[in-house]
C-alpha positions as CSV (number, residue, x, y, z in Angstrom):
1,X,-8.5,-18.8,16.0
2,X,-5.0,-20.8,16.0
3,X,-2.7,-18.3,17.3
4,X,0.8,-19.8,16.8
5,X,2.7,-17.4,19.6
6,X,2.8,-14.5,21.6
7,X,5.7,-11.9,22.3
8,X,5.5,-8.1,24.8
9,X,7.3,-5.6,24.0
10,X,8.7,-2.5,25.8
11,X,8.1,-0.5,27.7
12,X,9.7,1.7,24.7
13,X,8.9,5.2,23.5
14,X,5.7,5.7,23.4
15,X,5.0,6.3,19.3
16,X,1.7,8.7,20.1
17,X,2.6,10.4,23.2
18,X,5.9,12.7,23.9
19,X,7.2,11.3,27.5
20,X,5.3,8.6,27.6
21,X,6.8,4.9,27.6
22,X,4.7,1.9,25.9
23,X,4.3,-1.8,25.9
24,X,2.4,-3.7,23.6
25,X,1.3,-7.4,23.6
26,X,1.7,-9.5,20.1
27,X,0.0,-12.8,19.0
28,X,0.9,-14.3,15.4
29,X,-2.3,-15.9,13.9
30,X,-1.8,-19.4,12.0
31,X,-5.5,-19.8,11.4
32,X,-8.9,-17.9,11.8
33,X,-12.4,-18.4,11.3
34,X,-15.5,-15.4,10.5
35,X,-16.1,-14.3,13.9
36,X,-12.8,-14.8,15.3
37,X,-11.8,-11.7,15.0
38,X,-15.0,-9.7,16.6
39,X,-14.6,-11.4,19.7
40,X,-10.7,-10.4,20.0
41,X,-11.9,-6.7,18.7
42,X,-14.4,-6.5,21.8
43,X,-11.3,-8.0,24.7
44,X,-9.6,-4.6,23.0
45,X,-7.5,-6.4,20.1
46,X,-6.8,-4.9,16.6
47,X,-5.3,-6.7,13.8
48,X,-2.6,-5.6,11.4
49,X,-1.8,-8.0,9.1
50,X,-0.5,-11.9,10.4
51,X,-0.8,-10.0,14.0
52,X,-3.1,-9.3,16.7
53,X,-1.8,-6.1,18.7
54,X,-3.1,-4.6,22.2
55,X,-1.4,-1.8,24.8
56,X,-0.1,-3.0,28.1
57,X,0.5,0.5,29.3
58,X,-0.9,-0.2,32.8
59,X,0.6,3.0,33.7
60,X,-1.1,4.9,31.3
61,X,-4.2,3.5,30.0
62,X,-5.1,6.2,27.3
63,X,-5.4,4.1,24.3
64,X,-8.7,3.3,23.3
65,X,-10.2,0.8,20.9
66,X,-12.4,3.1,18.8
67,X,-15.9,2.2,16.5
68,X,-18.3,3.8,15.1
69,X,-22.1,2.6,15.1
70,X,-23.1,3.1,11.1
71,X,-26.7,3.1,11.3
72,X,-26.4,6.2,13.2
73,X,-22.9,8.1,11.0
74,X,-23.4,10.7,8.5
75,X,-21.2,12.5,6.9
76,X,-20.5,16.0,9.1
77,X,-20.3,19.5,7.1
78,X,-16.7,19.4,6.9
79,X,-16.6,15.7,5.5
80,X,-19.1,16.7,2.7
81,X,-17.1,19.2,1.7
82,X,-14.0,16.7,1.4
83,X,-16.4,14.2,-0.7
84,X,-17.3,16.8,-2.8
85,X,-13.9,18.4,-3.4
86,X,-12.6,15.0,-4.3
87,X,-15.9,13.6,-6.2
88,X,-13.6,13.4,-9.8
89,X,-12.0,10.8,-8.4
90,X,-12.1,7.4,-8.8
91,X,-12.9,4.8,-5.8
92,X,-11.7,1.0,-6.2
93,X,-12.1,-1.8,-4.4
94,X,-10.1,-5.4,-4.2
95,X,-9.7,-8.2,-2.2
96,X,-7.1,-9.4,-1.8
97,X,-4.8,-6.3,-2.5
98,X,-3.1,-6.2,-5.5
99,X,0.7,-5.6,-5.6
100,X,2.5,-3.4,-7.3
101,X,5.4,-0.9,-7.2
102,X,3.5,1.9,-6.6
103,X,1.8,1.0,-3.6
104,X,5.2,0.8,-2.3
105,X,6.9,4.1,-3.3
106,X,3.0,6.1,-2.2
107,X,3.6,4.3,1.3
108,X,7.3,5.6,2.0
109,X,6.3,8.8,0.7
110,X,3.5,8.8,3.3
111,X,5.7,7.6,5.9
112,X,8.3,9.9,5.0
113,X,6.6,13.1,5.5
114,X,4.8,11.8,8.9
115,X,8.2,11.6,10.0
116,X,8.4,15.2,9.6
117,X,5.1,16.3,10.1
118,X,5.0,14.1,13.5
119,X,7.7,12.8,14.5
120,X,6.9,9.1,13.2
121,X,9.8,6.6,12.3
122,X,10.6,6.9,8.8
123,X,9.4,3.2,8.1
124,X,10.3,2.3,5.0
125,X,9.0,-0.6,3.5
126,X,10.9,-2.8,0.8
127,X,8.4,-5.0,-2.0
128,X,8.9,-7.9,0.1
129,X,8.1,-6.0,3.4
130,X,4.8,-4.7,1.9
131,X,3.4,-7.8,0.6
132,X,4.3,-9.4,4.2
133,X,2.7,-6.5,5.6
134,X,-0.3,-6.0,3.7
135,X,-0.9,-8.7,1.5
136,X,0.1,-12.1,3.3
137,X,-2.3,-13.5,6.2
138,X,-4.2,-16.0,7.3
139,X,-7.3,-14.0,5.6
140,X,-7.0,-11.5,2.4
141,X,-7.8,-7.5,3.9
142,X,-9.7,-5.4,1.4
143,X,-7.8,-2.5,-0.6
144,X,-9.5,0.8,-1.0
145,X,-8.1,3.4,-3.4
146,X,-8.2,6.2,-5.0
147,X,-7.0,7.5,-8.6
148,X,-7.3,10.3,-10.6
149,X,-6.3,10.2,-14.6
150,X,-4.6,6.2,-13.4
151,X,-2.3,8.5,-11.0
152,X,-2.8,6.3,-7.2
153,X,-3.6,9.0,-4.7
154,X,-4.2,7.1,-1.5
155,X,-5.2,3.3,-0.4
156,X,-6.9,2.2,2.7
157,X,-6.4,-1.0,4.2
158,X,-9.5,-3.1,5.8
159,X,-10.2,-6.1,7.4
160,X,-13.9,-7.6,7.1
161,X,-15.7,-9.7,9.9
162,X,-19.3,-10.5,9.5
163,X,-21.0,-7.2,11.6
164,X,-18.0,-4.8,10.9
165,X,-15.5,-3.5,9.1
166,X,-12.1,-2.4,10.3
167,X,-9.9,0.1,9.1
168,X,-6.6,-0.9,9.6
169,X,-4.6,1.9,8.2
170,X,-4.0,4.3,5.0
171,X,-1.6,6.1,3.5
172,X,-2.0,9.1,0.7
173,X,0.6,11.7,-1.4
174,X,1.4,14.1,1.4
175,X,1.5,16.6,-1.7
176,X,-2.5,16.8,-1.7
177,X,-2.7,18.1,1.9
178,X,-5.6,20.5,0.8
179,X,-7.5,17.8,-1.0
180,X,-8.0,16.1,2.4
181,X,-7.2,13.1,0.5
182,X,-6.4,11.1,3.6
183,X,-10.1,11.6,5.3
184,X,-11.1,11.1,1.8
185,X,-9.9,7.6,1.6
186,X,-11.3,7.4,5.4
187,X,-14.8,8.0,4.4
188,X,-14.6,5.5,1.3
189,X,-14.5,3.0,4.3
190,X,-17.7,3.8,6.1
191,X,-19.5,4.6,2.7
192,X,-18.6,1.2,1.7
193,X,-18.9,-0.5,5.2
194,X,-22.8,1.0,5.0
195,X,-23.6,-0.4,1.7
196,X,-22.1,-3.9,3.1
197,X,-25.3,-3.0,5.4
198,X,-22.3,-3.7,8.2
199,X,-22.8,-2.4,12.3
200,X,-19.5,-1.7,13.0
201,X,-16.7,0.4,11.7
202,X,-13.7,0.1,13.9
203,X,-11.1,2.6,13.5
204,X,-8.3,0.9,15.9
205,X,-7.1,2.8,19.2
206,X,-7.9,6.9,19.7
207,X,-5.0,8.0,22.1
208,X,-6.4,11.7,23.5
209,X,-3.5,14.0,23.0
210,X,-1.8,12.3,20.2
211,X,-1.5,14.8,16.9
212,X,-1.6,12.0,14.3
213,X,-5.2,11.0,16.1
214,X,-6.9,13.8,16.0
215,X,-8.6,13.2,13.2
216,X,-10.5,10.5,14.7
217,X,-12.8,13.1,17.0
218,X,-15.0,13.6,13.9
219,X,-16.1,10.8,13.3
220,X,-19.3,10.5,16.4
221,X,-21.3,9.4,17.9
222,X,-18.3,6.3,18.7
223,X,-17.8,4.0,21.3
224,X,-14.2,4.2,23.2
225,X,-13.4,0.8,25.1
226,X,-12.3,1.2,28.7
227,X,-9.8,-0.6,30.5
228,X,-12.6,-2.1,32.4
229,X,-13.9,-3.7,28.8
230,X,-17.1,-1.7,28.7
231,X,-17.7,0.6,25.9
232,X,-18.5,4.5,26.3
233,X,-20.8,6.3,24.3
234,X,-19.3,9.7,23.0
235,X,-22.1,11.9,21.6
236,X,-21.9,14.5,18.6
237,X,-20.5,17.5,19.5
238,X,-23.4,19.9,19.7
């Protein structure tokens, strides 16, 4: 992997945890190879985008890089009720993403209502800062999404390495709360990840205490890295 160069940031606000100060590395990728990525995933890297990411929080140390072993994940009760309240709906795939305008206005609509919701900054993204974002890199990410009557409800962004698939993030209409749309989206990704016949779905860093990861506690048995580099089992609840 060419990485071209590296910046830290912070310590800032912490985005996840009220009180809490952050500081995260950066490391722009020129060029990368399959495999690359897995082996900056297990030293506790995630990618988004042109960028490789990781917590510095020294002080802190609750962020943990989160996957999920797939020969082993089924869908909970709860999660097969979301597939089948949303099983109308239609599932696409594409790499790489297309553009178009309503990506953009879904996205700051998302964003938008976090920043209610949560407390999130508002974000928002011109054309030229999604593409950058989401479509530009040194290897094309996958697009989920998800329509109904050629209305875009949600998309999922992944990256693919050889054993895994990472979900890097997603966005949905904050109108369809009760649809679970969001987790829908979420579960597209493993379904898919399995039929890849893929090991691995990474799901980026579970921070305990943060509201907007919550949602990741579901999805078990995981592994959570330590600070240490070993990776914990956490077993189903129950």
């Amino acid at each position: 992997m060419q990485i071209l160069h590296t910046v830290t940031n912070g310590p800032d606000p912490c985005s996840y945890l009220g009180g809490q100060l952050a500081a995260m590395q950066y490391a722009q990728i020129g060029a990368m190879q399959p495999g690359d990525y897995t082996d900056k995933l297990l030293a506790g890297w995630f990618k988004f985008g042109s960028f490789l990411q990781r917590p510095l929080c020294h002080w802190c140390r609750r962020c943990y890089s989160m996957r999920v072993p797939l020969d082993e994940w089924r869908p909970n009760r709860t999660q097969r009720r979301v597939l089948r309240r949303n099983a109308a709906a239609e599932v696409r795939i594409a790499s790489p993403p297309p553009f178009m305008p309503d990506r953009v206005a879904l996205y700051n609509r998302y964003r938008s209502a976090q920043s209610v919701l949560h407390g999130w900054q508002s974000n928002r993204l011109t054309p030229e800062a999604y593409q950058q974002e989401f479509i530009a890199g040194p290897v094309a990410m996958k697009e989920i999404s998800v329509w109904q009557d050629d209305r875009l409800l949600a998309v999922l962004m992944a990256d693919e390495e050889p054993d895994l698939l990472t979900a890097v993030t997603h966005f949905h209409d904050p109108a369809l709360w009760r649809r679970s749309i969001g987790l829908f989206a979420v579960l597209q990704c493993f379904l898919h990840a399995q039929r890849l016949g893929k090991k691995w779905l990474y799901l980026g860093y579970y921070v305990p205490g943060s509201p907007s990861m919550g949602y990741k506690k579901q999805f078990q048995p995981c592994e959570l890295r330590q600070w240490n580099g070993e990776w914990k089992r956490e077993e189903k609840n129950g």
